[in-house]
LOZALUM-43258 format. One record per residue (C-alpha): residue number from 1; residue in three letters; x, y negated, z. Coordinates in steps of 0.2 Angstrom, whole numbers. Each point is the difference from the previous one (the first is absolute). Example, Ala and Ser with C-alpha at 12.3 -4.5 7.8 and 13.67 -1.06 7.14 Angstrom:
<recs>
     k     r       x       y       z
     1   Ala      62      22      39
     2   Ser       6     -17      -3
</recs>
This chain:
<recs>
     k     r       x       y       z
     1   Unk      31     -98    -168
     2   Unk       2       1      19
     3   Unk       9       8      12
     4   Unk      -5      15      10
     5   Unk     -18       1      -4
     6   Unk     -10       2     -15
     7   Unk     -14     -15       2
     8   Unk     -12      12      -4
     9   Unk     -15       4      13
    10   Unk     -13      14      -9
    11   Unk     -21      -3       7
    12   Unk      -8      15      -2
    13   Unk     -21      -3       0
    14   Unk      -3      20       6
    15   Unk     -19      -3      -2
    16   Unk       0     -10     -17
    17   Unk      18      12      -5
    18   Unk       6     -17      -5
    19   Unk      21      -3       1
    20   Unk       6     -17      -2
    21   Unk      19      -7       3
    22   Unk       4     -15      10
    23   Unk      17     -10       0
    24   Unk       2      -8      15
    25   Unk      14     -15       0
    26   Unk      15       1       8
    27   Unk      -5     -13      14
    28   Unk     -11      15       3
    29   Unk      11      13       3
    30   Unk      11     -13      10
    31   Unk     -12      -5      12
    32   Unk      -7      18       3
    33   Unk      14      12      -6
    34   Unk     -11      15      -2
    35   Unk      -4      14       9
    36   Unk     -13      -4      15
    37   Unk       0     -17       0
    38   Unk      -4       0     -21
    39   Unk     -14      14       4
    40   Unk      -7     -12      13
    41   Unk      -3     -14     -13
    42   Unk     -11      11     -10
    43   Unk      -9       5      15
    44   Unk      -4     -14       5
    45   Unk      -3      -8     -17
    46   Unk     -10      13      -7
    47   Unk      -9       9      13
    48   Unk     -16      -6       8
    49   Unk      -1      -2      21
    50   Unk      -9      16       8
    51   Unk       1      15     -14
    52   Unk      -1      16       4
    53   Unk      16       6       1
    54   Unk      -5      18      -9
    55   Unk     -10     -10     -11
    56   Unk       2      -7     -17
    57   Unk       3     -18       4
    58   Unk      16       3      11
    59   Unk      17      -4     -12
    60   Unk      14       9       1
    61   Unk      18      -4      -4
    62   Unk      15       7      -5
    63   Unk      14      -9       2
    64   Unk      20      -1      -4
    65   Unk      13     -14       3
    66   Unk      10     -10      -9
    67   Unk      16      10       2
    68   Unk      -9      17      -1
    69   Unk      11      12     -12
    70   Unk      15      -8       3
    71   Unk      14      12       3
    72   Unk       3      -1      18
    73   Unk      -6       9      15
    74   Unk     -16      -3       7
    75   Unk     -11      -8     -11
    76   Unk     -10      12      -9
    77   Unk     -16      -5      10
    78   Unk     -19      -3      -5
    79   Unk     -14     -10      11
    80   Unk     -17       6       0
    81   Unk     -12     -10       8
    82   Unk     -21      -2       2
    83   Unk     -12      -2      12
    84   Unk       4      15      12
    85   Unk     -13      13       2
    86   Unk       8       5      16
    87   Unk       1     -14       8
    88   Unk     -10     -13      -8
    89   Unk      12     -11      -1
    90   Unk      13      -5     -15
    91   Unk      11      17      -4
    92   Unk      18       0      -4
    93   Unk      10      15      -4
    94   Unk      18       2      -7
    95   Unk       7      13      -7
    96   Unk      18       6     -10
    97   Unk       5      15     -12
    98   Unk       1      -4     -19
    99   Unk     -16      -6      -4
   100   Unk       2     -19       2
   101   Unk      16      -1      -9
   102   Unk      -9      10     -15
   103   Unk     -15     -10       2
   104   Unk      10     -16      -1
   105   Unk      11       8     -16
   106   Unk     -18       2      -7
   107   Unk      -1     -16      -1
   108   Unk     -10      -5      13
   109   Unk       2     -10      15
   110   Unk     -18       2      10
   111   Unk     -15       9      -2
   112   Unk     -16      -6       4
   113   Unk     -16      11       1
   114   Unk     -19      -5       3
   115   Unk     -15       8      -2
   116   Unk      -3      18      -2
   117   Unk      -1      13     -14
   118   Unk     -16      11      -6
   119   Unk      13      15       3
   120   Unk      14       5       3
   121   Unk      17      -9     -10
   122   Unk      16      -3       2
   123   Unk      12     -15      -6
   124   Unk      12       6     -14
   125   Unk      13     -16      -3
   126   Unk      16       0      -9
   127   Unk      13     -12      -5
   128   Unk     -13     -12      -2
   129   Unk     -16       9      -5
   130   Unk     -14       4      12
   131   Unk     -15      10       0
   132   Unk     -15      11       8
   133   Unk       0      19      -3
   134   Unk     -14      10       8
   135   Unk       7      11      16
   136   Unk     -14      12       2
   137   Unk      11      15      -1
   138   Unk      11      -8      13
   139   Unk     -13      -5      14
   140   Unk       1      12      13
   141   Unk      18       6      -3
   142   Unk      15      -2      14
   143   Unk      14     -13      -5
   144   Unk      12      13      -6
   145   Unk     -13       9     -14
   146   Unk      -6     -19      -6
   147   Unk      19      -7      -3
   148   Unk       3      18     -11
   149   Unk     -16      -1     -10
   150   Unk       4     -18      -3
   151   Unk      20       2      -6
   152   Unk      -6      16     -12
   153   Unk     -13     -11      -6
   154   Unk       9     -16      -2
   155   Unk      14      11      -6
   156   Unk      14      -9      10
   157   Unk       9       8      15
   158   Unk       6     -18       6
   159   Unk     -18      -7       4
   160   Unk      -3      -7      17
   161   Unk     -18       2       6
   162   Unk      -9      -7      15
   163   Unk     -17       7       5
   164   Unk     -14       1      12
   165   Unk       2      19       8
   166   Unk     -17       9       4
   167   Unk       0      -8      17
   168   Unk      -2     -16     -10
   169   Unk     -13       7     -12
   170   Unk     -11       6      14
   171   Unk       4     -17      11
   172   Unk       9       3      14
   173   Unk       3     -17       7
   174   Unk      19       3       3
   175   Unk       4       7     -15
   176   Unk      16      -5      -9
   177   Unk       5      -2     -19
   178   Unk      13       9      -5
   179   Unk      15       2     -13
   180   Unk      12      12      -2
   181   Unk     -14      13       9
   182   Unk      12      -4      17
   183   Unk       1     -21       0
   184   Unk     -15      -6       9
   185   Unk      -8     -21       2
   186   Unk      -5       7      15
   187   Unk      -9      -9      11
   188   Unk     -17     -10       1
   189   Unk     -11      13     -13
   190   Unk       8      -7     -20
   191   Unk      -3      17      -5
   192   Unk     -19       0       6
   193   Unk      -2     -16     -11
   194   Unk       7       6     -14
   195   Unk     -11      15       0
   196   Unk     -15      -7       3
   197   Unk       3     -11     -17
   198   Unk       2      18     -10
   199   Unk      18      -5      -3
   200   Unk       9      15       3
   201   Unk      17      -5      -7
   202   Unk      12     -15      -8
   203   Unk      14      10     -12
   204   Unk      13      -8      -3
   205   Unk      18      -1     -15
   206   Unk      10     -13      -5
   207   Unk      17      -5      -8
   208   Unk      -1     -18       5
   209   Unk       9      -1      14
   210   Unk       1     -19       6
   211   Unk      13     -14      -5
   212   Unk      14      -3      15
   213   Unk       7     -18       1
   214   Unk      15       3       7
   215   Unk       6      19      -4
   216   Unk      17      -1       8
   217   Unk      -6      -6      18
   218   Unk     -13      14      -2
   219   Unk      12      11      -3
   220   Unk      12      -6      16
   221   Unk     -15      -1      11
   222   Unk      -3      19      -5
   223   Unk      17       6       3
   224   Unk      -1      -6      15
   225   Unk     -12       9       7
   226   Unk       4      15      -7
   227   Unk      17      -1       8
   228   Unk      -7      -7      17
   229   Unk     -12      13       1
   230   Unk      11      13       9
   231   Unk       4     -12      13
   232   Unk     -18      -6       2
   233   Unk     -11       1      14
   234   Unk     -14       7     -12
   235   Unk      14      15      -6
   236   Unk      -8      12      12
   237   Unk     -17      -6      -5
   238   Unk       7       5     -17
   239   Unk       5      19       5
   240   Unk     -12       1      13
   241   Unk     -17      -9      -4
   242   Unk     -10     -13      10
   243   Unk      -3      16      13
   244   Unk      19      -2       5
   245   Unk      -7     -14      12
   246   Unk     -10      14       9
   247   Unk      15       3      13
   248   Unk      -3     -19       5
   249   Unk     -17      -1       1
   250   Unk      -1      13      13
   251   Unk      15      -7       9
   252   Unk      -8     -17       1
   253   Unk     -18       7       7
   254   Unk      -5      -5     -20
   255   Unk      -6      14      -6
   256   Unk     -18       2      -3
   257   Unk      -7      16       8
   258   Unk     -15      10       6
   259   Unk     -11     -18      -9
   260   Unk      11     -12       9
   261   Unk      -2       9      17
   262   Unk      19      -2       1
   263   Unk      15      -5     -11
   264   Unk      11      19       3
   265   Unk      -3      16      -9
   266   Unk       8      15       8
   267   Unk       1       6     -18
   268   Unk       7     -12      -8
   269   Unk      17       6      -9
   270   Unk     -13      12      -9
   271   Unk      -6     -14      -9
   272   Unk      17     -12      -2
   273   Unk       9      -5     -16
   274   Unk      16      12       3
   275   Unk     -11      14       4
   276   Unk      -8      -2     -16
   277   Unk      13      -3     -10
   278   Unk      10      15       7
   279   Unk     -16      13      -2
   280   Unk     -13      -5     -13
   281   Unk       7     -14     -12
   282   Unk      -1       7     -17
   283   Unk      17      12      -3
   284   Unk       5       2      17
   285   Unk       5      18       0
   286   Unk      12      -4     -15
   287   Unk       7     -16      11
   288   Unk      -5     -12     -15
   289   Unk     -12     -12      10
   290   Unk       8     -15      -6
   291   Unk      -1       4     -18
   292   Unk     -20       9      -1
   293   Unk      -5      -6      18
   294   Unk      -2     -18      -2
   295   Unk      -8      -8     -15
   296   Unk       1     -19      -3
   297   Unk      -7     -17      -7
   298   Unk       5      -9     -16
   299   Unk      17      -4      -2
   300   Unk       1       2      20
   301   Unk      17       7       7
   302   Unk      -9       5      18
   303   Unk      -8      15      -4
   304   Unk     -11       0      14
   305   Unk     -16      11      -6
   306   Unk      -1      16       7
   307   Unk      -4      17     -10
   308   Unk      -7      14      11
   309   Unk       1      18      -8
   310   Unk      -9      13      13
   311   Unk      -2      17     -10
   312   Unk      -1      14      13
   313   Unk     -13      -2      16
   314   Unk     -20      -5       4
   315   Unk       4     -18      -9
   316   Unk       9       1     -14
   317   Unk       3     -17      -7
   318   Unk       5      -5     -19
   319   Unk      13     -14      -4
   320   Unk      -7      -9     -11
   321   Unk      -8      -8      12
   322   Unk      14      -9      11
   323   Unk       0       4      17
   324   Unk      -7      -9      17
   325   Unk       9     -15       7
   326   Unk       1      -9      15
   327   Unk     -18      -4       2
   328   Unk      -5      15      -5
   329   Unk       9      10      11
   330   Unk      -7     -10      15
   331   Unk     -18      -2      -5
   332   Unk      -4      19      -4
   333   Unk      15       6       9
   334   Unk       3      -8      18
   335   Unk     -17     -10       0
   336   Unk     -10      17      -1
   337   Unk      12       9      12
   338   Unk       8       9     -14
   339   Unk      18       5      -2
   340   Unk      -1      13     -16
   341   Unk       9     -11     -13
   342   Unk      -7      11     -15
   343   Unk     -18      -2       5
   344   Unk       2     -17       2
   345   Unk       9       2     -18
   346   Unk     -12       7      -7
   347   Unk     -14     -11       8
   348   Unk      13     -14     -11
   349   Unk      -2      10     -15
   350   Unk     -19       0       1
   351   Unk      -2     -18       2
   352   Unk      12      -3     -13
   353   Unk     -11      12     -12
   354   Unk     -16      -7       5
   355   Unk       5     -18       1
   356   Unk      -3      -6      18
   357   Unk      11      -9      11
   358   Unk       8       9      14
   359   Unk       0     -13      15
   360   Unk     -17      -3      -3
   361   Unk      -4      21      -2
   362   Unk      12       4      14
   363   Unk      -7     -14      13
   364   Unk     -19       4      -4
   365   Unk       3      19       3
   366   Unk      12      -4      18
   367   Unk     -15     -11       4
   368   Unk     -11      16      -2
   369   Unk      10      11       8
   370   Unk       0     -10      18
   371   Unk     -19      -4      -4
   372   Unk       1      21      -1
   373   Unk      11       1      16
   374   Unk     -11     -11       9
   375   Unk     -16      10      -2
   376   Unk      -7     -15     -12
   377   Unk      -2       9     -14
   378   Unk      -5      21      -2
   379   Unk       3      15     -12
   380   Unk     -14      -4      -6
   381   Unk       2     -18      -5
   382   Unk      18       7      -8
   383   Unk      -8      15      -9
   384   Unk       8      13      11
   385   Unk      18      -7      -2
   386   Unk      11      -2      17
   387   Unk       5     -18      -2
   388   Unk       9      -1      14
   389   Unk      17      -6       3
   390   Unk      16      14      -8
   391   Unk     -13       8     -10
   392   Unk      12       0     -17
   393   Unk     -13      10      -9
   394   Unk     -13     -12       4
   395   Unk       8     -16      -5
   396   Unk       6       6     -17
   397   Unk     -18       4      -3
   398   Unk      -9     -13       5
   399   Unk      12     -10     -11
   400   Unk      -7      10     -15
   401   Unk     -18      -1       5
   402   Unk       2     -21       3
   403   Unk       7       0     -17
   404   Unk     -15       8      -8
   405   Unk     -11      -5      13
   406   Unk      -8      17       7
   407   Unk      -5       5      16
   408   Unk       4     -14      14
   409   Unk      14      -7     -14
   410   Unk     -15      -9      -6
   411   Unk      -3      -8      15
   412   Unk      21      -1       4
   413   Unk       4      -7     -19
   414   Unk     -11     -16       7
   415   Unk      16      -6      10
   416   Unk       0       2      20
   417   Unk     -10     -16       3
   418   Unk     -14       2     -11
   419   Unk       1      20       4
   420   Unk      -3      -6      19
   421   Unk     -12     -12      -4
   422   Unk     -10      13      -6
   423   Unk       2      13      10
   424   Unk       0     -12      19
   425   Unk       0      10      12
   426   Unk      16     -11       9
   427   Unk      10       5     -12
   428   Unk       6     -18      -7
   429   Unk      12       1      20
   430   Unk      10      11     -12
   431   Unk       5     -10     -17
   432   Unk      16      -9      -3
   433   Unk      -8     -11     -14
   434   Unk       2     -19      -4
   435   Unk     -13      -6     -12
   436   Unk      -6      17      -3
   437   Unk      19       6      -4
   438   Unk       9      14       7
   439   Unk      15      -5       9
   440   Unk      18       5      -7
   441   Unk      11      10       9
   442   Unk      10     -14       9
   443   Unk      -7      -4      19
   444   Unk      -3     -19       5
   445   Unk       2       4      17
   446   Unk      17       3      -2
   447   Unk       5     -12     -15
   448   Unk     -13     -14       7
   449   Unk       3     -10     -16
   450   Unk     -12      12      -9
   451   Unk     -15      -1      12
   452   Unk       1     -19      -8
   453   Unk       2       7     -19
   454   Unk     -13      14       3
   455   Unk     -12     -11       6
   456   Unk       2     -15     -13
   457   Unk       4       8     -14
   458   Unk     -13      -3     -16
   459   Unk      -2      17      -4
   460   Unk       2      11      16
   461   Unk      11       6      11
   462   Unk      18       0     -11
   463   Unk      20       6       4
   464   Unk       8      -8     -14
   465   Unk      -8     -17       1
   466   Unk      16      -6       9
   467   Unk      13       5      11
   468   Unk      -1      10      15
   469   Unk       8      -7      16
   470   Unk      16      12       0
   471   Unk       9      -9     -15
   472   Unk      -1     -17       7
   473   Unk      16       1      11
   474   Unk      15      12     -11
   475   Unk      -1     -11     -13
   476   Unk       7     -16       3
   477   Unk       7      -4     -18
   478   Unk     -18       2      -9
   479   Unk     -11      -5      10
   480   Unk       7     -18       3
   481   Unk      -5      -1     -19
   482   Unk     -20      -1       6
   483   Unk       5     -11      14
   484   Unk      -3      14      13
   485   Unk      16      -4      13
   486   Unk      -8       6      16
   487   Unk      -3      18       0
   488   Unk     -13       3      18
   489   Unk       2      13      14
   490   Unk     -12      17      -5
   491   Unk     -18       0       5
   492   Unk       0     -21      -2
   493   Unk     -17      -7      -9
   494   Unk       5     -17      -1
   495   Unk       1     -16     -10
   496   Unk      16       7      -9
   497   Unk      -5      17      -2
   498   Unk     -17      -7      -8
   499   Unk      14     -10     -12
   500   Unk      10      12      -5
   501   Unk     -16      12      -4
   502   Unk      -6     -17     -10
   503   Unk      15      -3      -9
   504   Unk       3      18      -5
   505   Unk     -18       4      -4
   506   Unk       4     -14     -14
   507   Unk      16       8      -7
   508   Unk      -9      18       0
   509   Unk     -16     -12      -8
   510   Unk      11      -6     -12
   511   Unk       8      18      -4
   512   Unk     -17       6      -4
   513   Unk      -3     -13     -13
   514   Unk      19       4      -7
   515   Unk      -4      19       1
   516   Unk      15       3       9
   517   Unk       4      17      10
   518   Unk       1      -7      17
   519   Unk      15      13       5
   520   Unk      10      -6     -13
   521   Unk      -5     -19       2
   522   Unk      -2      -9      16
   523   Unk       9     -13      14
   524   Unk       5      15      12
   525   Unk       6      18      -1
   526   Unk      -5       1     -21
   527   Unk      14       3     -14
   528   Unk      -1     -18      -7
   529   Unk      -2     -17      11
   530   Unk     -16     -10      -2
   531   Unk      14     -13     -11
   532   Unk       5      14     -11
   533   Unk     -17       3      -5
   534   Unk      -1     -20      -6
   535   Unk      15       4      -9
   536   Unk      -8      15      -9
   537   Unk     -14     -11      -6
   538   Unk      11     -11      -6
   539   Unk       9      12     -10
   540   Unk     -16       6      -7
   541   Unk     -10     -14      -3
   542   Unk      13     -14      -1
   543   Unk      -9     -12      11
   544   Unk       7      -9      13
   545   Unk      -8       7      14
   546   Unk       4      -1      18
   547   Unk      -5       9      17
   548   Unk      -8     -13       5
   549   Unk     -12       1     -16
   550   Unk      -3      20       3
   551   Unk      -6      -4      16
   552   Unk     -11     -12      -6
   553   Unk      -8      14     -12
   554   Unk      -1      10      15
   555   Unk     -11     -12      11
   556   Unk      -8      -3     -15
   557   Unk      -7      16      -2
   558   Unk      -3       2      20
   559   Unk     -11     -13      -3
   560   Unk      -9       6     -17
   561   Unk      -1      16      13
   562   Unk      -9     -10      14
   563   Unk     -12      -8     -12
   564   Unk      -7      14      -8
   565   Unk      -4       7      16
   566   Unk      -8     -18       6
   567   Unk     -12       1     -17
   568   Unk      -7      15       6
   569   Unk      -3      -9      16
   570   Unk      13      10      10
   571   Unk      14      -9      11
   572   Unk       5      -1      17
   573   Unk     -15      13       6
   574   Unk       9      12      -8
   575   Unk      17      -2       5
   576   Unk      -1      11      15
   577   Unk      12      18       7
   578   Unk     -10      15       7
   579   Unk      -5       1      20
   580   Unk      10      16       3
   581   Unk      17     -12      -6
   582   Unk      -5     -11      16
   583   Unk      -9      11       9
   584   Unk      10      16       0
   585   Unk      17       3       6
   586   Unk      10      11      -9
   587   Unk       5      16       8
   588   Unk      17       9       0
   589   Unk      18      -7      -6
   590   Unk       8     -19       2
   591   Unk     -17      -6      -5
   592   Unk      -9       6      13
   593   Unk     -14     -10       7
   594   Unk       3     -13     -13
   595   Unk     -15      -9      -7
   596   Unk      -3     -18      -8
   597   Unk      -4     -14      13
   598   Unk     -16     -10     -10
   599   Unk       5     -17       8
   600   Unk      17       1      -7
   601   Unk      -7       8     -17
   602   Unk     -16     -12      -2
   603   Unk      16     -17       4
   604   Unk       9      11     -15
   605   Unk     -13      -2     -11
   606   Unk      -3     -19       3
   607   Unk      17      -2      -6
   608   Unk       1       8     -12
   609   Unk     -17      -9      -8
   610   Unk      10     -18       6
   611   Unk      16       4     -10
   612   Unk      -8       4     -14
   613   Unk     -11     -14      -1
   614   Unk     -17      10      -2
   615   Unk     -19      -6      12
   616   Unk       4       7      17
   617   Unk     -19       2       1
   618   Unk      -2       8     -16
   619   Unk      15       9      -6
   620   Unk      -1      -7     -16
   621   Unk      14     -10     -11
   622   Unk      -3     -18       1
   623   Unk      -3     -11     -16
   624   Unk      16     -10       8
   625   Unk      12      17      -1
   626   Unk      -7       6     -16
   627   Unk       5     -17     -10
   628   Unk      15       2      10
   629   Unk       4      16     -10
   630   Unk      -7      -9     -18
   631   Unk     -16      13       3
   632   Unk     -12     -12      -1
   633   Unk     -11       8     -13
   634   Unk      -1      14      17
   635   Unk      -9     -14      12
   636   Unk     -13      -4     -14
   637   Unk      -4      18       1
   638   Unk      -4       0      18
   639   Unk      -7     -18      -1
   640   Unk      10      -7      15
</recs>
């Protein structure tokens, strides 16, 4: 038997209801580790070039790693990936909780769907077993009612489900899959595609919990972190939550206001991670944040999740449904102009109900709202609401129409770029959108590395494709083990900045693939060094891995990435920023009048395409860099 993983991958023929197991080899699990970069192999074998993304042909794939379930921090992850109805491109989305270490003790390591059922079902697997059960009484039903009704009728508290929310079912092209009714894949529209295959939900329970080569250097590794955590620079993360980094965002000009009309918010303590955790994190009047405000991952010792509890006031918000983080915070908090942190937690709450991913909802509505201010759009394209800038009340409902697409929501739950496509009117001078992706909360014209990573990115502007220019320099003794030695002045798009964005975007690549948190593992300001993560697979699996193998998965999945998108016939057309992030200064703050220079940004990109060895005409991988990486199979595909 192996090590870590299960060699067990379950097909599921929706239209025939036809389950099947595969047991991939080990070379298998070697070469692609799981995670994105497995998902990506059954993408591209078993889907056709040019489906319709809410259509029947498009595949979708769930996917753990060889380490999943092992008892350390920070690897209770799952992959989905499809062709993206948002942005027609591939999608990729990660996502924690307890799901993927229970899907993993159910013994399986990856999930791969195709076709699409007569009504609507859900996946029922246990400790080895799968299959269909009819989920008509579920369709329709917010996250929190479908995981009761399915532990009362399963008749196991412990049950982990993941499921397409309403705004999935009535195919909101940003909507998310969720577990845990508060753990989202988020970005690039999963949960669309799994509603428009009439899968509502994938139940898992198992007792199989993987095989561990080496238990005792487990063991140490996890000690470890759990004794260095206090010490850590992600302890406050811990206490605080990604909205702890709201403080320095504003002090650096970086955070994302008014949509993207300057990078400070005169309310932004409303909306930062102290301030939340000292007001509405679940059992703050009894002074017990730290036991019922922060939830956690499998086996993880960060506790990061948040738990909002509002019981009094015009949004009263339930717990079970986590609480906003950083992103959220800033794409319907500051992004909108809005500085009341429970409408903006209970904005979180719907989105988390409905199933719909909060950069995308919070940047479409911002979008909106200056398309409002500008006298682009009317009362009566918005059905009477006020969308303009502060408006709390209007935000938090428009986040509830989008996800059952009502009223202008219908037009809204499109995404900004399609939304302005068809409503014209100028309105496309206002999007922050890379292939038809809303951009994160993280502003490239202060951290000039992402306005490379936006732009090139296979599925869409993305923060957590690789590391943002601050951590470069206060590293020294971590860094050097990715070979990045010269840290670059602030504001600098150049040849080594484009490296260290390469060479990072490969590690982040390759934690994808592991399913990895990428607070708790990275080469910078994370719990565990990039070579302590090699040495947790090698506890787990017992190979004899090495750095320089992880980052060989990592660019082998960037690659896998590229091509996809070069199937569909999309490459370096499509690797472009919005005008306003050249065109239009910022205003207010250390980042004012900042803006990209194209010259310097359009050399970036040729760089980039250089170093890694893909057509500077095209975009696309090479047949040369593909057998590089032992992806052949991947350039037959595209026929290079």
């Amino acid at each position: 038997m192996p090590h870590g993983y299960n060699k067990s991958v379950l097909h599921v023929d929706l239209t025939a209801g036809d389950l099947a197991i595969e047991e991939p080899d080990e070379l298998f699990y070697r070469k692609y580790m799981g995670g994105s970069a497995m998902g990506l192999y059954y993408l591209l074998k078993e889907m056709p070039p040019d489906v319709d993304p809410m259509g029947p042909d498009n595949v979708l794939t769930l996917c753990l790693s060889v380490i999943t379930g092992a008892p350390i921090s920070g690897q209770s992850r799952l992959t989905a990936s499809a062709k993206s109805p948002l942005t027609g491109c591939v999608g990729d989305a990660q996502s924690g909780g307890f799901f993927p270490a229970e899907m993993k003790f159910a013994g399986f390591d990856g999930i791969v769907v195709k076709g699409k059922a007569e009504k609507p079902v859900y996946l029922w697997i246990h400790d080895g077993q799968a299959e269909l059960r009819d989920a008509s009484h579920l369709w329709g039903r917010v996250t929190g009612d479908v995981e009761d009704l399915l532990k009362e009728e399963l008749g196991d508290d412990k049950i982990q489900v993941l499921q397409t929310g309403p705004g999935g079912e009535n195919g909101v092209r940003f909507a998310a899959i969720m577990s845990m009714s508060n753990r989202a894949n988020g970005r690039t529209g999963m949960g669309a595609v799994m509603g428009s295959k009439n899968l509502k939900a994938v139940a898992v329970r198992g007792t199989r919990k993987p095989r561990i080569a080496d238990k005792e250097a487990l063991n140490r590794l996890a000690r470890w972190g759990v004794d260095n955590l206090p010490q850590s620079d992600i302890a406050g993360l811990g206490k605080y939550g990604t909205a702890q980094t709201t403080g320095g965002q504003q002090t650096d000009g970086g955070l994302p206001t008014h949509n993207w009309a300057s990078g400070v918010f005169d309310g932004w303590e409303a909306l930062d991670g102290p301030t939340m955790y000292d007001t509405v994190l679940r059992g703050t009047a009894e002074g017990k944040q730290d036991r019922q405000g922060r939830d956690t991952c499998y086996a993880c010792t960060v506790r990061c999740k948040r738990v909002v509890e509002i019981a009094e006031g015009p949004y009263q918000v339930d717990p079970r449904y986590g609480g906003p983080e950083y992103e959220t915070t800033s794409t319907l908090g500051s992004c909108c102009g809005i500085s009341d942190l429970a409408a903006v937690s209970k904005a979180n709450e719907l989105c988390n109900k409905y199933g719909l991913d909060t950069i995308s909802c919070g940047a479409t509505i911002a979008w909106a709202m200056e398309c409002f201010e500008e006298g682009l759009l009317t009362l009566e394209d918005t059905g009477g609401i006020e969308l303009g800038f502060g408006n709390a009340e209007a935000m938090v409902k428009m986040t509830e129409l989008i996800a059952k697409r009502e009223g202008f929501g219908d037009i809204l739950a499109e995404g900004s770029a399609r939304a302005a496509a068809r409503i014209g009117r100028d309105t496309e001078r206002f999007l922050t959108t890379s292939k038809n992706q809303e951009a994160p909360a993280h502003m490239p014209q202060v951290k000039r590395s992402l306005a490379l990573m936006y732009a090139v990115n296979p599925f869409g502007a993305d923060h957590q494709s690789h590391e943002h220019d601050p951590a470069y320099e206060p590293y020294p003794e971590r860094m050097p083990e990715l070979g990045l030695l010269d840290p670059q002045p602030d504001l600098a798009l150049n040849a080594e900045v484009v490296r260290y964005a390469l060479v990072t975007q490969h590690f982040y690549s390759a934690t994808d693939s592991l399913n990895v948190c990428q607070f708790v593992y990275g080469p910078a300001w994370h719990l565990y060094s990039a070579s302590q993560l090699v040495e947790v697979i090698r506890a787990v699996t017992g190979w004899e891995t090495s750095l320089y193998e992880l980052m060989k998965v990592g660019e082998r999945r960037l690659n896998m990435l590229r091509a996809f998108n070069a199937r569909e016939g999309i490459g370096r057309e499509a690797d472009t920023l919005p005008d306003r992030f050249f065109d239009r200064p910022l205003k207010d703050g250390p980042s004012d009048g900042y803006v990209l220079n194209r010259e310097e940004w359009q050399q970036a990109v040729d760089t980039y395409y250089a170093m890694c060895g893909w057509d500077p005409e095209t975009g696309y991988p090479t047949r040369a860099t593909l057998e590089s990486l032992s992806i052949g199979w991947v350039a037959d595909e595209l026929s290079l």
